[in-house]
N, C-alpha and C positions, 0 to 999 in steps of 0.2 A: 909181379904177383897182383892178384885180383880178388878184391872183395866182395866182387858185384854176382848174382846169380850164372854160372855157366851152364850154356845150355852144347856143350860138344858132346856130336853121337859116337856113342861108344861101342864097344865087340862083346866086351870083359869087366867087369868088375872084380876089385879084389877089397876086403875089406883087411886089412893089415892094423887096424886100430887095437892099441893095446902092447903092441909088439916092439922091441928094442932091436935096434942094429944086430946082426945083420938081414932077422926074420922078411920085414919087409923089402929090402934089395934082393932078395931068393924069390920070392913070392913073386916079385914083377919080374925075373928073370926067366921065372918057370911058366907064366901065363904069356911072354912073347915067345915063347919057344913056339908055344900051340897055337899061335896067329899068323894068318898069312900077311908078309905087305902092304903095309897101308888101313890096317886095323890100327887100333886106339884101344887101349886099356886104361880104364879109370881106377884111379888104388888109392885109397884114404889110409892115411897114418897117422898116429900121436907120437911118435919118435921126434923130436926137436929135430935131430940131425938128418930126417929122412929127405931132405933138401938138396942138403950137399952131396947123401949119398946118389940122390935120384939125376941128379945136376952132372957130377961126375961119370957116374952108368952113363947117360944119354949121349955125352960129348965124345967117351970112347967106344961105344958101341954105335955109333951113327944114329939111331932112333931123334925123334923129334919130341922133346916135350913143349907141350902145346898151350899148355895150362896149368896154374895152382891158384888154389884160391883154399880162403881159410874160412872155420866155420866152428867158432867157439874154439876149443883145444885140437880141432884135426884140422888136418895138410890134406887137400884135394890136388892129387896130377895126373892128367890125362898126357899120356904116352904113344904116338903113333911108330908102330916098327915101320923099318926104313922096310 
């Protein structure tokens, strides 16, 4: 995890802040559906857990997460589909 300014280019954004389990693991589920290979989806959350959820999705869906970095109360993760 990283504090420092991330500058990875992205496809997607999704802004999921605000939302509880499971909203934002649907929301980054349904924007790598509509991305080809090798896209990057950036998705910000204030779910505490959206970590472990984001963590777990990646390792069983092959996707790459690339990045998280925090910024006040939200979770930055940039996502590449496999």
């Amino acid at each position: 995890m990283s504090d420092k300014k991330t500058m990875i280019e992205f496809s997607l954004e999704i802004d999921a802040a605000g939302l509880m389990c499971p909203l934002p693991l649907l929301r980054l589920k349904k924007a790598l559906m509509s991305l080809e290979s090798g896209h990057v989806v950036k998705i910000i959350a204030t779910d505490p857990a959206a970590h472990l959820d984001f963590g777990v999705f990646v390792n069983q869906s092959g996707h790459h997460l690339m990045d998280i970095t925090k910024q006040d109360n939200r979770q930055i993760f940039y996502i590449k589909k496999k």
